[in-house]
C-alpha positions as CSV (number, residue, x, y, z in Angstrom):
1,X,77.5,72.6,150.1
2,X,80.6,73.6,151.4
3,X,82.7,77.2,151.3
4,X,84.9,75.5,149.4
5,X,82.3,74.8,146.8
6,X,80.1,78.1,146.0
7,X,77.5,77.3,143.6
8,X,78.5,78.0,139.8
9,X,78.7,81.4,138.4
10,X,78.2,82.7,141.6
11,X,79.1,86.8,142.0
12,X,80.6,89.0,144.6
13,X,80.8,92.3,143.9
14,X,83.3,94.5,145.8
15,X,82.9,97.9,147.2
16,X,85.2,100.8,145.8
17,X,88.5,101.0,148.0
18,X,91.7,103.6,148.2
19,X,94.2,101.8,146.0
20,X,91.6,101.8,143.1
21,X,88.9,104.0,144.1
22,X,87.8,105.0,140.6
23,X,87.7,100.8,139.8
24,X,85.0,98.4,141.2
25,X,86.3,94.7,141.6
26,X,84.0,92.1,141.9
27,X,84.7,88.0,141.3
28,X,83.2,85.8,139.5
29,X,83.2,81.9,139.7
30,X,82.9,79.7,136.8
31,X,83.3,76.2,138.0
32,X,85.9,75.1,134.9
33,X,87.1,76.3,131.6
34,X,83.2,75.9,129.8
35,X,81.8,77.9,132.7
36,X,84.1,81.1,131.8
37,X,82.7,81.4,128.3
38,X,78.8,80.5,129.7
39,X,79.4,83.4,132.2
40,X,81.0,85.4,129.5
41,X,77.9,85.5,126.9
42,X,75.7,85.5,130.2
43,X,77.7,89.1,131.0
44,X,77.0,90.5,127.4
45,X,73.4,89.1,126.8
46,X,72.2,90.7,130.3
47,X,74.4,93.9,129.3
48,X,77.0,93.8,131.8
49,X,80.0,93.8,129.3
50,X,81.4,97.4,129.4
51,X,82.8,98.1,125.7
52,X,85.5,99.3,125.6
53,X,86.9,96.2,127.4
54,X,90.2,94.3,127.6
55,X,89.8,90.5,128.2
56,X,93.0,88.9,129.2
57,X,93.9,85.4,128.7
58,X,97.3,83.6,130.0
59,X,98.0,82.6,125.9
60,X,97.9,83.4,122.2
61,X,95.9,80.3,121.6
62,X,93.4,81.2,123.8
63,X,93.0,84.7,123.1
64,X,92.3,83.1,119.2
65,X,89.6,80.6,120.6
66,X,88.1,83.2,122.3
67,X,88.2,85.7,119.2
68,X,86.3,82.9,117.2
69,X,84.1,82.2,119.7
70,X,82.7,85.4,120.3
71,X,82.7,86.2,116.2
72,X,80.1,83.2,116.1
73,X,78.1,85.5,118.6
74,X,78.1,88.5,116.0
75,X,79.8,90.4,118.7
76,X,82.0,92.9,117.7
77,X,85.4,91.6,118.9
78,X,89.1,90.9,117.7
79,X,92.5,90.0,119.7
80,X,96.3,91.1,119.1
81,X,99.0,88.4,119.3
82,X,102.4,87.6,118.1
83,X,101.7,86.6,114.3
84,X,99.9,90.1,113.7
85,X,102.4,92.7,112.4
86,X,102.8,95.9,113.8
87,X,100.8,97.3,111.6
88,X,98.0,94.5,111.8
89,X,98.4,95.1,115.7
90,X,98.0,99.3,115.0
91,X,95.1,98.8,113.3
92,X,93.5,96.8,115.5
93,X,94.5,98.8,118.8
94,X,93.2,101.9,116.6
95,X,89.8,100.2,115.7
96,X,89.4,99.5,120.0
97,X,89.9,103.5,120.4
98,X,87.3,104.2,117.6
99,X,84.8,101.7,119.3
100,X,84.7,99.8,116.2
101,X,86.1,96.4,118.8
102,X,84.1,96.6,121.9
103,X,86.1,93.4,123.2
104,X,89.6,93.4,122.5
105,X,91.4,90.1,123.6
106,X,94.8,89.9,124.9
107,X,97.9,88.7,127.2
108,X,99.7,90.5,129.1
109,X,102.7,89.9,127.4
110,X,100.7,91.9,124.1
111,X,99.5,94.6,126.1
112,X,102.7,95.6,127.4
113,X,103.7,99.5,126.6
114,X,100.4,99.8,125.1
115,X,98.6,102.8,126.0
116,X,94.7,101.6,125.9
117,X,92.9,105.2,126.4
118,X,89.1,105.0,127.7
119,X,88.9,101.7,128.6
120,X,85.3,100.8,131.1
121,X,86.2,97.8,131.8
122,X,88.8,94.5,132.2
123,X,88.0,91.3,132.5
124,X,90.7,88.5,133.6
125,X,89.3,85.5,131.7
126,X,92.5,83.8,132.9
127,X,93.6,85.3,136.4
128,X,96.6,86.7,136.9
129,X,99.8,84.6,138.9
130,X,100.9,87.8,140.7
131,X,99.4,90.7,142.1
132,X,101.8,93.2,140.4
133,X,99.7,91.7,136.9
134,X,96.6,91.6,138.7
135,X,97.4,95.7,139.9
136,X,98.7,96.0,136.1
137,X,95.2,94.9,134.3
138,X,93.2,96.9,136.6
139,X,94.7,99.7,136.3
140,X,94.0,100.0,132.7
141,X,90.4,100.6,133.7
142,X,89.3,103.7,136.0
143,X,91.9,106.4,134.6
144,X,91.6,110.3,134.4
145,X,88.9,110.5,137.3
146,X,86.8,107.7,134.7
147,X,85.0,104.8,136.8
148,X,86.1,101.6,136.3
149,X,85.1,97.7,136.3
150,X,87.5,94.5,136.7
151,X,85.5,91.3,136.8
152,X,87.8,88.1,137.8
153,X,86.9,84.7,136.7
154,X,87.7,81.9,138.2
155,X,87.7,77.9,138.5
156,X,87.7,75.2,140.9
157,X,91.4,74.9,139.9
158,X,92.3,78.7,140.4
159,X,90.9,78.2,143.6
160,X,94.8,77.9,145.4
161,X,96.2,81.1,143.1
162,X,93.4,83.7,144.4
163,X,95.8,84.3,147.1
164,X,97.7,87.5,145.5
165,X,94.3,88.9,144.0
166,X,92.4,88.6,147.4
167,X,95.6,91.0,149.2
168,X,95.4,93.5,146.7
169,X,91.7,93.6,147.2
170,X,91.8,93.7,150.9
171,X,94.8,96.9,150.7
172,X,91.8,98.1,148.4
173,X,89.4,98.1,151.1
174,X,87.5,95.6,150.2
175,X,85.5,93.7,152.2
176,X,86.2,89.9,151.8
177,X,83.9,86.8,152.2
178,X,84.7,84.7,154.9
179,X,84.7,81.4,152.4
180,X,87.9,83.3,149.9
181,X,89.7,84.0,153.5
182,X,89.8,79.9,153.6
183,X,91.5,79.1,150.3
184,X,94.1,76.4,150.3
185,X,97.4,77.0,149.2
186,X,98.9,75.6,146.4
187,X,101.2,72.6,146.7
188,X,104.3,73.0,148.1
189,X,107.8,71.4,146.4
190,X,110.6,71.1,147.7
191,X,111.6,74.5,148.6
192,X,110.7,77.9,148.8
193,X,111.9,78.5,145.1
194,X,109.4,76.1,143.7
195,X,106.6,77.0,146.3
196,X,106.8,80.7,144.6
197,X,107.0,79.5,140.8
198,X,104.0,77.3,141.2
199,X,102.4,80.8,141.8
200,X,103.8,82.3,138.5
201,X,103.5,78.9,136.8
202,X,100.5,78.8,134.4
203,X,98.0,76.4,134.6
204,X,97.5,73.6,132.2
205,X,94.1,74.5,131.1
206,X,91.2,73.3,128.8
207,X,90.0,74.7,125.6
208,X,88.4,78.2,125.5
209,X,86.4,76.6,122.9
210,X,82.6,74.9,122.8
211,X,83.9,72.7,119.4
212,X,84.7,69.0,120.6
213,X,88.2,67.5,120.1
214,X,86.7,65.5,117.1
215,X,85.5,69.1,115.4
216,X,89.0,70.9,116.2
217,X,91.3,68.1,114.8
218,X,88.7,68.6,111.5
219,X,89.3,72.3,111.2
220,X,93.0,72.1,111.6
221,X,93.2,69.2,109.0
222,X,91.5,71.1,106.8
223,X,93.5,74.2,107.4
224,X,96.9,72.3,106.9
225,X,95.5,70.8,103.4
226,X,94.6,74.3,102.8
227,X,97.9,74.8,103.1
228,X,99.6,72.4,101.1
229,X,97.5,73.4,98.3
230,X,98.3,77.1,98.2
231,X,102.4,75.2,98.5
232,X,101.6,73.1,95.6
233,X,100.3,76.3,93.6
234,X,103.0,78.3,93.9
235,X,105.7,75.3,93.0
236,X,103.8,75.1,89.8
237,X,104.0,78.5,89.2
238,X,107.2,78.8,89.7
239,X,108.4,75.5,87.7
């Protein structure tokens, strides 16, 4: 086997450095999109999941498979997205604080301006395109002289994008395995311009999901004749 290809779910765990010496980073590879969420129950049946912890995904759809997911698992978890009101997103932000959600589920994009007090630890689920995100996410972790955790998954495919998150480590003091100094770099286009926004681009990715394609297109038909029923009701009513 080659550095190029560590063995599934394989760990490294980082030492503590000066840019986030209250925060320990450590990766984690996942093979593909499956892997994250065998690595993820693997984390919280051996006890490694931190509650409070933030789990950050690159989309609302995910961060709503995940949710349901973990549910299934009886563990106590919720996310915040864009169809929540504010007051929806209060309570649920409130609830995290109270340690009523040990896992709360997010983008980066939702967790903006939010002030997340206590939290042990983050995990990327989805890792970040830029290091000022990747710096962002940890630092929500390890605050007010607290220590920290961020655990980084990754895939085959995220293998180009680790790039960013391997510098910030480094400045961190980290020490770096010789096999994560080798990464390729992803494609290049045409010019510099679209070098850099394959960076920030995000990647097409699978389902956060163990449900097959057959089982998802059931639920949703089933939602959307949910849906036209409670329609149908309430043009009877009003007729």
């Amino acid at each position: 086997m080659s550095v190029m290809d560590p063995p599934p779910n394989r760990v490294w765990v980082g030492q503590q450095g000066s840019a986030a010496k209250d925060v320990q980073q450590r990766l984690l590879f996942c093979g593909n999109e499956e892997g994250k969420l065998v690595a993820l129950r693997r984390m919280i049946a051996n006890g490694e999941v931190k509650p409070p912890c933030l789990a950050f995904v690159q989309s609302k759809a995910r961060a709503q498979e995940l949710t349901k997911e973990l549910m299934f698992d009886g563990v106590f978890v919720a996310c915040i997205h864009s169809d929540m009101s504010r007051k929806q997103r209060d309570t649920c932000i409130e609830n995290f604080r109270l340690g009523k959600i040990w896992i709360l589920i997010c983008t980066d994009v939702m967790a903006r301006g939010v002030d997340f007090k206590g939290v042990a630890q983050v995990i990327n689920i989805d890792i970040p395109r830029a290091s000022a995100t990747y710096i962002h996410r940890v630092g929500r972790t390890g605050r007010a002289g607290n220590k920290g955790e961020a655990v980084t998954m990754f895939t085959t495919e995220d293998k180009p994008y680790l790039r960013p998150i391997i510098s910030v480590m480094k400045q961190s003091g980290l020490d770096i395995p010789s096999w994560l100094n080798d990464l390729p770099h992803p494609k290049k286009g045409a010019g510099s311009k679209q070098k850099n926004s394959e960076y920030k681009k995000p990647l097409d990715r699978g389902h956060l999901t163990t449900l097959s394609g057959y089982d998802r297109q059931r639920i949703a038909k089933r939602k959307q004749m949910i849906s036209m029923s409670k329609e149908q009701k309430k043009r009877n009513i009003a007729q």
